[in-house]
N, C-alpha and C positions, 0 to 999 in steps of 0.2 A: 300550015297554020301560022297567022303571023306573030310576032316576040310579044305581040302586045297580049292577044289573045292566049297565046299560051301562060302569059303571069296571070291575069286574070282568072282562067279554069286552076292554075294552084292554087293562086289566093282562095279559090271558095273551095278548094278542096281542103287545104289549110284549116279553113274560117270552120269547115264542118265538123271535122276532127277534133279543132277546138271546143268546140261551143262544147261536144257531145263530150272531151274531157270536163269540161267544167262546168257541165251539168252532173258528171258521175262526183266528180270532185264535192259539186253543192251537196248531192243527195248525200253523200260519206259524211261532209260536216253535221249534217240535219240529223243522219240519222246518232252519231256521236253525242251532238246535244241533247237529243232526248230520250237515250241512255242516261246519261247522268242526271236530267229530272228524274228519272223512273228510279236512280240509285236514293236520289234526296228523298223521293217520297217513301220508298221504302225502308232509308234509313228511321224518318219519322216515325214510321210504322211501327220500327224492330225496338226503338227506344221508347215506346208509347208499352207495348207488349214487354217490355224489360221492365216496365216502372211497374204495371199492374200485376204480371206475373210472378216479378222479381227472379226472371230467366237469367243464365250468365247470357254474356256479350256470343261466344263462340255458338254455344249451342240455338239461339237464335237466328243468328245467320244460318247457322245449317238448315234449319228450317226452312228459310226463305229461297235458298238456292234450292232445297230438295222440293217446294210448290214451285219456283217459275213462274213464269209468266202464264203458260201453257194452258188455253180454256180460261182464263179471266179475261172479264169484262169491265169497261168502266160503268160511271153511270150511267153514259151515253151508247152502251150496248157496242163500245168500240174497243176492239182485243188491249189489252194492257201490254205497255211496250217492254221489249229485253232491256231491263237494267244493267247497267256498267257493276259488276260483281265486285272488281278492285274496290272504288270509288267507296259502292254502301258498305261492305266489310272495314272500310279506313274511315267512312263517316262513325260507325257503330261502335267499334273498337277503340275507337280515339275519343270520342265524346265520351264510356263510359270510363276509360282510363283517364281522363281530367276535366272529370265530374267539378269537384273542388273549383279548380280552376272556371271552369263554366259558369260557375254558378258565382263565383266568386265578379268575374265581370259582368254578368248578368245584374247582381245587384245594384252593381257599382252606375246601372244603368236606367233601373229601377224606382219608384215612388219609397221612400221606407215604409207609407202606409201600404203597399200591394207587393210584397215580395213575392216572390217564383214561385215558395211555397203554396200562396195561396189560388196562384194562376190553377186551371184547367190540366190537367197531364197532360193532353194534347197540345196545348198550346206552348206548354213548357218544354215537350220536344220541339217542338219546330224551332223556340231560341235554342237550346242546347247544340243543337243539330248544326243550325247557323251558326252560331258564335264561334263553335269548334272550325267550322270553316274559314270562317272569319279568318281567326289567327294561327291557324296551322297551312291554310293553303295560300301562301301570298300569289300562286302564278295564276289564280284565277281572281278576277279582278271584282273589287268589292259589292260592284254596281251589278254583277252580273250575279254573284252570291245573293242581294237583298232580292234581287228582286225573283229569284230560284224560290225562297223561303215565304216571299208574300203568294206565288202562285200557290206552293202546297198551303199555307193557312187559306186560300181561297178555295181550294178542292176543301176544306173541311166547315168551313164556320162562313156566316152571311153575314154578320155582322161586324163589329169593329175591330176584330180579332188580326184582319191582314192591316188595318191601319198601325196595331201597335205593333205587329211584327217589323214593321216597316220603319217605325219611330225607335223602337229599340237597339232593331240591328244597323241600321246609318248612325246613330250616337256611337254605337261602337264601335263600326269602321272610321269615323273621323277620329276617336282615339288609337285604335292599331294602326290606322292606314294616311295619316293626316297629309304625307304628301299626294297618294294618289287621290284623293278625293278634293284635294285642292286644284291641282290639275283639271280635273274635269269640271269642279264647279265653275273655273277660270275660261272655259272652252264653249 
């Protein structure tokens, strides 16, 4: 076989090996991301059942690990994916340990005539939920936080509800985050 031919049959043996690494590689990132939506939305979920039930933070989560995903369906009759357990355990625990604080910037972001208070429980989780990520998780980047929190107010509400998740939690990332958000609006 000549020198040439022989690089050629490595390079596509190479080329195959690759692709099929970093196709497994993609599927590992994909499926990682949507772990961690399934954590948000069910962080939403445990803090919605916290506010109505008035559950503590720990005994909820036990809850929600001891259902799983296992036999749930969305609305679209499509299995509910495995949640990141770390992640909603640190969204649920952390939002209700600095409640205050939450709420405290929440306001600060706010109409005085429509405070948090008067918001929807649901809709108040989903800032809570965000905000706390906001400003406890800097290595996930802002942009990818707002727009985590407008999907789940989309899985809940048809109306303006993801628009003001959206107007809420960017006013507050350009406060926590004012470099990173400058960057990217410069880009």
């Amino acid at each position: 076989m000549p020198e040439h031919d022989r690089f050629e049959a490595c390079f596509r043996a190479f080329s195959a090996v690759t692709d099929s690494d970093s196709k497994v590689a993609d599927a590992a990132v994909k499926q990682t991301n949507v772990a961690r939506s399934a954590a948000r939305l069910n962080a939403v979920q445990a803090l919605y059942q916290m506010a109505i039930s008035g559950g503590a933070a720990d005994s909820i989560i036990g809850q929600f690990a001891a259902a799983g995903p296992k036999g749930r369906a969305d609305d679209d009759d499509e299995p509910v994916a495995e949640a990141d357990q770390v992640l909603f355990a640190e969204l649920v625990r952390g939002t209700h340990a600095k409640i205050s604080q939450v709420d405290d910037m929440l306001a600060a972001c706010l109409d005085d005539s429509w405070p948090a208070e008067r918001m929807e429980i649901l809709l108040r989780a989903i800032l809570r939920c965000g905000t706390y990520e906001l400003f406890s998780r800097p290595d996930v980047p802002a942009r990818v936080v707002i727009s985590e929190y407008i999907r789940v107010a989309d899985a809940f509400f048809e109306g303006k509800e993801p628009s003001l998740v959206n107007a809420v939690l960017d006013r507050l990332a350009r406060v926590l985050r004012p470099d990173e958000l400058a960057e990217q609006d410069s880009s």
